[in-house]
C-alpha positions in Angstrom: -15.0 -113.9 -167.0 -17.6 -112.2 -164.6 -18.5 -113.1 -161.1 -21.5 -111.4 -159.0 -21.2 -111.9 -155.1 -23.4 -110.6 -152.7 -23.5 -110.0 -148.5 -25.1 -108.1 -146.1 -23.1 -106.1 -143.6 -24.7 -103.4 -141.1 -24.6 -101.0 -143.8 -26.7 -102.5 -146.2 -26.4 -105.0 -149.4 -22.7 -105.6 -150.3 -22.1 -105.9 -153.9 -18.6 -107.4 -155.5 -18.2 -107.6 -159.2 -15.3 -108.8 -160.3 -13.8 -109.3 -163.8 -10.7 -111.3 -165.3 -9.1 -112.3 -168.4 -6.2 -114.3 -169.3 -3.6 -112.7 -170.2 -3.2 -108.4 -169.9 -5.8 -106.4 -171.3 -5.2 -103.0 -172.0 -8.9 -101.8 -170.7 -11.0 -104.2 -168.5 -14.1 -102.9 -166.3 -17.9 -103.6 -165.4 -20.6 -100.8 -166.0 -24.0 -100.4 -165.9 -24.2 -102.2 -162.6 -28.6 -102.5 -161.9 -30.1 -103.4 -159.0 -33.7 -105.0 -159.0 -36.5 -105.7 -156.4 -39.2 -107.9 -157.1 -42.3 -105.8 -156.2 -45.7 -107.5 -155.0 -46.8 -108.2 -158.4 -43.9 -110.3 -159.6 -42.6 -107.6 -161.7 -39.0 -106.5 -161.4 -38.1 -102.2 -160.2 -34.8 -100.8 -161.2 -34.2 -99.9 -157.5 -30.2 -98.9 -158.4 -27.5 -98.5 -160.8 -23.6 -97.9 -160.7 -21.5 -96.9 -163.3 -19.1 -98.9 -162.2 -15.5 -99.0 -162.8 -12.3 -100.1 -165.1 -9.1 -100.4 -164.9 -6.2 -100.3 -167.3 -3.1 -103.1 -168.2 -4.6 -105.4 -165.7 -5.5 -108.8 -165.7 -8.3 -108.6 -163.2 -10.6 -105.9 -162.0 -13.6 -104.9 -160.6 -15.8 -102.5 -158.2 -17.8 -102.9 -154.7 -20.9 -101.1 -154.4 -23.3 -100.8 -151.0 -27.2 -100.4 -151.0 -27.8 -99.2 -148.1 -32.1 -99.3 -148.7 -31.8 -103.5 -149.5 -35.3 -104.7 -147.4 -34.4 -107.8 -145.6 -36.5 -110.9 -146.5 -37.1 -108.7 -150.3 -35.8 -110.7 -153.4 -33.6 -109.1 -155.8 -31.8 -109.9 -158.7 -28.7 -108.0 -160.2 -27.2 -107.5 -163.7 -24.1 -106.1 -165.3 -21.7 -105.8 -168.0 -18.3 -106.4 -168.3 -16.0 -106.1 -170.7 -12.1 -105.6 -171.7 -9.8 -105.6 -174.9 -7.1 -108.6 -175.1 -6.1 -108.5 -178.8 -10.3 -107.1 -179.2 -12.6 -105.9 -177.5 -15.6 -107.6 -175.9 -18.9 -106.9 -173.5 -20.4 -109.3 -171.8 -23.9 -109.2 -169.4 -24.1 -111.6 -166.7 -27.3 -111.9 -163.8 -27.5 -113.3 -160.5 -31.0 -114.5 -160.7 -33.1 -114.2 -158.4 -32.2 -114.4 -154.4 -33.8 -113.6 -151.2 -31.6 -111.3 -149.1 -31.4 -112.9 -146.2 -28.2 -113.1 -144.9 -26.5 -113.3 -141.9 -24.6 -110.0 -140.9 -21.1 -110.3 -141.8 -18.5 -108.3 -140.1 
């Protein structure tokens, strides 16, 4: 399972991806995090990526990214996928849809 949060903090957009599995999986990760602004056209610019991250014999993982160049009041949308080997290995894409960033600060 995959989960996409999102904030804002003084630094810019606040990005948590975080993966899970039941059970121990030998590899688990996210990659090919991507970061989209919906420019005035209503067509989507790759405005980021991340690599990401993994980790090993874990039932959970995951990575927090910052973009520091999120516009307030812009919509975005964000993509990744995740993956991990429990008896197998599997990959996985999941997508917030799209969101107006807008938030509060959070400290």
């Amino acid at each position: 399972d995959c989960m996409i949060n999102v904030g804002r903090k003084s630094d810019g957009m606040h990005i948590d991806v975080t993966v899970g599995t039941v059970g121990t999986a030998s590899v688990l990760g996210v990659k090919d995090i991507k970061i989209w602004k919906k420019n005035g056209y209503g067509k989507w610019d790759l405005v980021a990526i991340s690599n990401g991250g993994e980790s090993y014999n874990s039932a959970s993982g995951g990575v927090t990214i910052t973009y520091a160049n999120a516009v307030v009041g812009a919509t975005y949308k964000i993509s990744s996928v995740h993956y991990g080997d429990v008896d197998g290995y599997i990959e996985g894409e999941i997508e917030t849809g799209e969101f107006v960033y807008n938030f509060p600060i959070s400290p």
